[in-house]
C-alpha positions as a LaTeX table, in Angstrom:
\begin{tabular}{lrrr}
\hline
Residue & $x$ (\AA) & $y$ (\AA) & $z$ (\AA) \\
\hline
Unk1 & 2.10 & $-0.44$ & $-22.14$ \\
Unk2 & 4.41 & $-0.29$ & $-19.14$ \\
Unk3 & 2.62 & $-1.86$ & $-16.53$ \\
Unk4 & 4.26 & $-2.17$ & $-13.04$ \\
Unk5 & 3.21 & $-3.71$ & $-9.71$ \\
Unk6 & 4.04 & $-2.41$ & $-6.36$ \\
Unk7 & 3.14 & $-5.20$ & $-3.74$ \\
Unk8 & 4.31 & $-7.46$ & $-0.28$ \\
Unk9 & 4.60 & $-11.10$ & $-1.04$ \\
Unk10 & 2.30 & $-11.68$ & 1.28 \\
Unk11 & $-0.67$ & $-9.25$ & 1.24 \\
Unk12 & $-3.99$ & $-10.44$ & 0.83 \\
Unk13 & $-4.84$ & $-7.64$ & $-1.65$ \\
Unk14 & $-1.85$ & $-7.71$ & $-4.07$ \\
Unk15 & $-2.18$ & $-11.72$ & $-4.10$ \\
Unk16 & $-5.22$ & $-11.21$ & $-5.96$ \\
Unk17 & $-3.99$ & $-8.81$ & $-8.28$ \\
Unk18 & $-1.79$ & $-10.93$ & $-9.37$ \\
Unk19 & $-3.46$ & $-13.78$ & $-9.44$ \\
Unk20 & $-5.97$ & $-11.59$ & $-11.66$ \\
Unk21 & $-2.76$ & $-10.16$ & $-14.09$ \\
Unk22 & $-1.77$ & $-13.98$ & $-14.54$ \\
Unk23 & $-5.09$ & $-15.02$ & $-15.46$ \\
Unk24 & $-5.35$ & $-12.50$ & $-17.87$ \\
Unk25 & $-1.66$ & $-13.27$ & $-19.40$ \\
Unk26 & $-0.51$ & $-9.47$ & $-18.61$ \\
Unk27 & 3.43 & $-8.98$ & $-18.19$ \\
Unk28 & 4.29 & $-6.86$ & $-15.56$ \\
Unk29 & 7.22 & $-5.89$ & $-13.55$ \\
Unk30 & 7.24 & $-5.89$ & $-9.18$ \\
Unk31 & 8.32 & $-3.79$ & $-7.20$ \\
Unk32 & 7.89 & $-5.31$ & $-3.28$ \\
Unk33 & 6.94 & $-2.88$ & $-0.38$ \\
Unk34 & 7.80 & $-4.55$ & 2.66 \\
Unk35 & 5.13 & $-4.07$ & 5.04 \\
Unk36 & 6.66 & $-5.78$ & 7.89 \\
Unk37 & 9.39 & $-2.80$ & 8.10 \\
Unk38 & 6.65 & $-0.03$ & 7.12 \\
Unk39 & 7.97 & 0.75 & 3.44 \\
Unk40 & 3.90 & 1.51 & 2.63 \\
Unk41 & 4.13 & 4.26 & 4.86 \\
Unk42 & 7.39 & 6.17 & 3.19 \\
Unk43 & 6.87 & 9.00 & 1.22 \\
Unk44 & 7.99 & 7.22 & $-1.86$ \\
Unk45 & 4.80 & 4.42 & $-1.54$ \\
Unk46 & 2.41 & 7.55 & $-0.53$ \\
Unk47 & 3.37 & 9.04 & $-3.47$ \\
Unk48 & 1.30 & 6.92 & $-5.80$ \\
Unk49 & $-0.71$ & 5.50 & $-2.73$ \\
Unk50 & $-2.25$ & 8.44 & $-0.82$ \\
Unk51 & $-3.30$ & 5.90 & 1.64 \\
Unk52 & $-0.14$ & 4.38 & 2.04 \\
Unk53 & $-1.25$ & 0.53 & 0.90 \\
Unk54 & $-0.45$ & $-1.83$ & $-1.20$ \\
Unk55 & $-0.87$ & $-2.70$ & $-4.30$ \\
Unk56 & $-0.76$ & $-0.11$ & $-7.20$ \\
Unk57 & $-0.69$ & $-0.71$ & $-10.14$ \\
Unk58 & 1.47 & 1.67 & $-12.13$ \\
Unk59 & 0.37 & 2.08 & $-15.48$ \\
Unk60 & 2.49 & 4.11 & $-18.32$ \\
Unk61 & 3.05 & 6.18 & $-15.00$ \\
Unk62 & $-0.64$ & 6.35 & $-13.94$ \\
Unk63 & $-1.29$ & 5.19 & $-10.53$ \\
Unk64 & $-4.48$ & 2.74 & $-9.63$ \\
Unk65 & $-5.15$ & 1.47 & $-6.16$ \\
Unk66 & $-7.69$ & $-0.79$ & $-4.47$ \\
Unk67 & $-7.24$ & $-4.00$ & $-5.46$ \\
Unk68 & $-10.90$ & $-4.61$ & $-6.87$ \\
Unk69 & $-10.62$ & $-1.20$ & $-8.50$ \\
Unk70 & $-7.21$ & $-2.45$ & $-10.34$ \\
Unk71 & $-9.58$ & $-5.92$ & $-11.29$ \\
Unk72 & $-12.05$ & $-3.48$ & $-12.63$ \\
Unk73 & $-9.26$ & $-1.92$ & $-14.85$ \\
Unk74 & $-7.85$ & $-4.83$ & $-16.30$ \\
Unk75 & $-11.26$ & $-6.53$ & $-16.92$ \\
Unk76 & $-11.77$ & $-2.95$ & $-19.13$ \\
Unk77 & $-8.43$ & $-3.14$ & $-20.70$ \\
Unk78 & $-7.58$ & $-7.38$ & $-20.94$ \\
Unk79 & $-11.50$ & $-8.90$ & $-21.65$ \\
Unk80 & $-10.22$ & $-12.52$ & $-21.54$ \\
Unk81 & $-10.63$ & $-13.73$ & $-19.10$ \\
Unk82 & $-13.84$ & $-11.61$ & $-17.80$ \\
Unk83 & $-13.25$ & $-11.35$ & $-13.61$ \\
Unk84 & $-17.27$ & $-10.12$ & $-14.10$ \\
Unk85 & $-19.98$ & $-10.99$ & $-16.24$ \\
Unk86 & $-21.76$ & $-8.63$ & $-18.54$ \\
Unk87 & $-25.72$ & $-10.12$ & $-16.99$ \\
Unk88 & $-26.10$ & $-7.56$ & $-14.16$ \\
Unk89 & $-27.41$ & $-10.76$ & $-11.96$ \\
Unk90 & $-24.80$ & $-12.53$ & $-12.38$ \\
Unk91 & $-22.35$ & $-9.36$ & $-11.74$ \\
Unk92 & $-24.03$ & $-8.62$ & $-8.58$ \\
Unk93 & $-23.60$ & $-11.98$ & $-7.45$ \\
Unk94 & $-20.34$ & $-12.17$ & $-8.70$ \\
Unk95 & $-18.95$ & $-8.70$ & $-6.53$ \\
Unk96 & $-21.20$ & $-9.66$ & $-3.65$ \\
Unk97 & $-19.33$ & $-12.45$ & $-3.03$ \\
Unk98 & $-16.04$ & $-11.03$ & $-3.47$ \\
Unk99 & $-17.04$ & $-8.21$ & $-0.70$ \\
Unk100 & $-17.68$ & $-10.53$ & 1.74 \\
Unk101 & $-13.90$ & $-11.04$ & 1.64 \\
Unk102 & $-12.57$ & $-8.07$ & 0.35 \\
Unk103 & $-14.71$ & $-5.22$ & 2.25 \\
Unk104 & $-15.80$ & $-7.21$ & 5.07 \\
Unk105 & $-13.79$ & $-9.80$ & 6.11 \\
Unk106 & $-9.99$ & $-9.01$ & 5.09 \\
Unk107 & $-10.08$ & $-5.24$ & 6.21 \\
Unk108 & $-11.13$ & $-5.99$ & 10.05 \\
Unk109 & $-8.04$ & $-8.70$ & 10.09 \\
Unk110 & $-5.66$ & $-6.52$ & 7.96 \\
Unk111 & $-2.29$ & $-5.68$ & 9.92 \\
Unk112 & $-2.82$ & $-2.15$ & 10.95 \\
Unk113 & $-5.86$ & $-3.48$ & 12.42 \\
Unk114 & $-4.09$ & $-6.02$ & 14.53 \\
Unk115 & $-1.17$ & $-3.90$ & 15.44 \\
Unk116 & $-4.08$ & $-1.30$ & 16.69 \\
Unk117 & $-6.01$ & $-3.78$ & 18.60 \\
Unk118 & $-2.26$ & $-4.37$ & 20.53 \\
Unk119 & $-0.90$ & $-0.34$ & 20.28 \\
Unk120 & $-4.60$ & 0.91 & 21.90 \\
Unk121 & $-6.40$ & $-2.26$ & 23.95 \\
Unk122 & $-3.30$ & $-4.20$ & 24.83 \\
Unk123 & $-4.23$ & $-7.64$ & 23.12 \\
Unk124 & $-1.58$ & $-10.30$ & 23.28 \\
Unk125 & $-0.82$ & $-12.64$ & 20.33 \\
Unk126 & $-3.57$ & $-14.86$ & 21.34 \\
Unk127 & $-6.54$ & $-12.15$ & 21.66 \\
Unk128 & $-5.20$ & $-11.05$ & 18.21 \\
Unk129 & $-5.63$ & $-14.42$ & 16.98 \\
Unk130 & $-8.63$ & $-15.47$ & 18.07 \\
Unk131 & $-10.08$ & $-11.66$ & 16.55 \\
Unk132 & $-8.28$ & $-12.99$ & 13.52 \\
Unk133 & $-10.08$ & $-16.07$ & 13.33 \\
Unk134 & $-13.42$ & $-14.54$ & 14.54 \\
Unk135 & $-14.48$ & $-12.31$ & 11.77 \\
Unk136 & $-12.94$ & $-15.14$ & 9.21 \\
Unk137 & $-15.36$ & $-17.70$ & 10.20 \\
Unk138 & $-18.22$ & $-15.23$ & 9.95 \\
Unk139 & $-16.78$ & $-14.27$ & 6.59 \\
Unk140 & $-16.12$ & $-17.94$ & 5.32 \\
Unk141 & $-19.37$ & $-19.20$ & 6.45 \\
Unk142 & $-21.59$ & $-16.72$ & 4.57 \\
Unk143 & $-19.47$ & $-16.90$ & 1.37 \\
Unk144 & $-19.80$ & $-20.88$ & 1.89 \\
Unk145 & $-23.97$ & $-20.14$ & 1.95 \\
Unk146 & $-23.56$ & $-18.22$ & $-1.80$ \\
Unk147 & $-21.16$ & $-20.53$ & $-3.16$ \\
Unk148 & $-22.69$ & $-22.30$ & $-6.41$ \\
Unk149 & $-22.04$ & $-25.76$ & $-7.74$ \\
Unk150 & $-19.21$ & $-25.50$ & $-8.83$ \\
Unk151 & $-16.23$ & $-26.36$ & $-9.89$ \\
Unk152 & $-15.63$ & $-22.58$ & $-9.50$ \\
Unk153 & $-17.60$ & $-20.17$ & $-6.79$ \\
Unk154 & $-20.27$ & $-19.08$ & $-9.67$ \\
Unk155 & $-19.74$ & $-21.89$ & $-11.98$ \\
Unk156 & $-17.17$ & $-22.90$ & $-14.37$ \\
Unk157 & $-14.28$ & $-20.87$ & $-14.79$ \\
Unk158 & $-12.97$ & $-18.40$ & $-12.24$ \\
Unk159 & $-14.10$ & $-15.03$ & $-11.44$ \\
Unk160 & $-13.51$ & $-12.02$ & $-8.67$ \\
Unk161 & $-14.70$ & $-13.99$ & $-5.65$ \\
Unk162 & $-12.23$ & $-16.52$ & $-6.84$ \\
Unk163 & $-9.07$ & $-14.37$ & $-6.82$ \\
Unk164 & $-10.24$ & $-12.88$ & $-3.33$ \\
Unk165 & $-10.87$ & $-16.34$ & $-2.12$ \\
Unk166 & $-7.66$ & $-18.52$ & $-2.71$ \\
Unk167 & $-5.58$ & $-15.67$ & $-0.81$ \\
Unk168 & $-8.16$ & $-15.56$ & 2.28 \\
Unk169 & $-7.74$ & $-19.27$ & 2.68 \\
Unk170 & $-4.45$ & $-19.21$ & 2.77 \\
Unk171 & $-4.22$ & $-16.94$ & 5.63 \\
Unk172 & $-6.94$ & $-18.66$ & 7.53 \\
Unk173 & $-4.63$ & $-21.70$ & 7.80 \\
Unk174 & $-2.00$ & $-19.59$ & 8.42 \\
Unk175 & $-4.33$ & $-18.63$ & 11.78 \\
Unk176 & $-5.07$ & $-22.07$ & 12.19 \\
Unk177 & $-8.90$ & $-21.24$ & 11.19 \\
Unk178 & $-10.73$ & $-24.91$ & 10.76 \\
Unk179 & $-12.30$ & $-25.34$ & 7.26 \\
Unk180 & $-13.82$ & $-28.14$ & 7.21 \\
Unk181 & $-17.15$ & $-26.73$ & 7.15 \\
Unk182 & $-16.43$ & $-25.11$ & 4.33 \\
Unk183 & $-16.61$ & $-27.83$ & 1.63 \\
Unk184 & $-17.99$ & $-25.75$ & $-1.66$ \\
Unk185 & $-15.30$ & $-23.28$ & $-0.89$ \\
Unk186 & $-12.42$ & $-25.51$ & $-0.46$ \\
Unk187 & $-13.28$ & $-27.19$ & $-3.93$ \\
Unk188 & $-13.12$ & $-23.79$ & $-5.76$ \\
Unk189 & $-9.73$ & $-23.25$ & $-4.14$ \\
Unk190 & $-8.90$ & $-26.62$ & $-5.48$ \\
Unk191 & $-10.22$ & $-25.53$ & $-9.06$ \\
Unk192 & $-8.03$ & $-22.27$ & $-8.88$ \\
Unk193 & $-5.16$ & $-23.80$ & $-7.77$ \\
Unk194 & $-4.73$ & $-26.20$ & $-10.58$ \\
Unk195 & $-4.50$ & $-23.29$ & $-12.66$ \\
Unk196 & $-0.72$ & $-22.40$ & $-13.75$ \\
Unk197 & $-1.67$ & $-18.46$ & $-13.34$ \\
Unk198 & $-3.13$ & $-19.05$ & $-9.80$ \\
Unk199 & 0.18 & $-20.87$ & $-8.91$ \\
Unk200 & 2.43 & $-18.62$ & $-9.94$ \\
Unk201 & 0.53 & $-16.00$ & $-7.91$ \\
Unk202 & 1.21 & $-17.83$ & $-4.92$ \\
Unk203 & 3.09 & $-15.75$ & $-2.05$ \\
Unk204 & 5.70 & $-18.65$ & $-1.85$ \\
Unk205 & 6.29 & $-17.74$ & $-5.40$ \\
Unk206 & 6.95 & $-14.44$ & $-5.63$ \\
Unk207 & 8.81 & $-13.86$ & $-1.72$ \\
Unk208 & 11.92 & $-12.17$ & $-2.24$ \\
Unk209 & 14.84 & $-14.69$ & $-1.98$ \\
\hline
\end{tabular}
């Protein structure tokens, strides 16, 4: 199986694919879209990424997109480790938590977002910012309220809300967001990170030189 992922170093949503490939001990090759010069918006990216994002995962020359949609795939393809339970409970509790990242935190702070807030309302760096930070604090607190005991968000070993949340903390210090409210979530980071996979995940890891 030729597996292949197209990704920026830094995205939010290919961070967690990979964090989720390395977990589940997959080889795969990159191929980085640099999103800071528009390469998602060529014709070559829209080509296996109608919506002109990142990541895809290109498998045996099949496309997949949406980064919980690629999970999905690999939890049906690499079992071990499962990013989902099979109790529907604790699945539901398991994707809720991820959305509150993935569908409604990360996608209102995404960078066509912020470029759109400048490009049609005329918000300076700091209005950006303080959006930025906005809508993560909402996010961060409510995932903080479903958190469980730990080590991990539902317990003890790492699931989907995991891999979404180790790359949304990272950019809420990049913005500066306080977390020390935030205690459950900042130990399940801590649990994740000590993981090799999770490490080697890490956007410092992968940039290109």
């Amino acid at each position: 199986m030729n597996i292949v992922l197209h990704d920026y170093w830094r995205s939010s949503a290919s961070y967690r694919v990979r964090i989720c490939l390395n977990l589940k001990g997959v080889a795969y090759e990159r191929v980085p879209v640099n999103l800071l010069t528009g390469e998602q918006g060529d014709a070559a990216n829209r080509a296996i990424n109608p919506q002109g994002f990142v990541p895809t995962l290109v498998v045996d020359g099949r496309p997949l997109t949406q980064s919980l949609a690629i999970v999905d795939w690999l939890d049906a393809n690499f079992a071990d480790p499962p990013m989902v339970d099979k109790d529907p409970f604790v699945r539901s509790a398991q994707l809720a938590r991820a959305l509150v990242i993935a569908a409604d935190t990360h996608p209102l702070d995404n960078l066509r977002v912020l470029k759109r807030l400048e490009t049609q309302f005329g918000a300076d760096q700091a209005a950006r910012d303080e959006w930025y930070r906005h809508w993560v604090v909402e996010g961060l607190t409510a995932l903080e309220a479903m958190a469980g005991d730990g080590p991990f968000l539902g317990g003890a070993s790492p699931d989907i809300s995991d891999i979404c949340l180790v790359p949304q903390l990272a950019n809420a210090r990049r913005f500066d967001v306080p977390l020390d409210a935030y205690p459950k979530l900042l130990a399940a980071e801590e649990a994740s990170l000590a993981l090799p996979a999770v490490q080697a995940a890490a956007p410092e890891r992968v940039k290109p030189a």
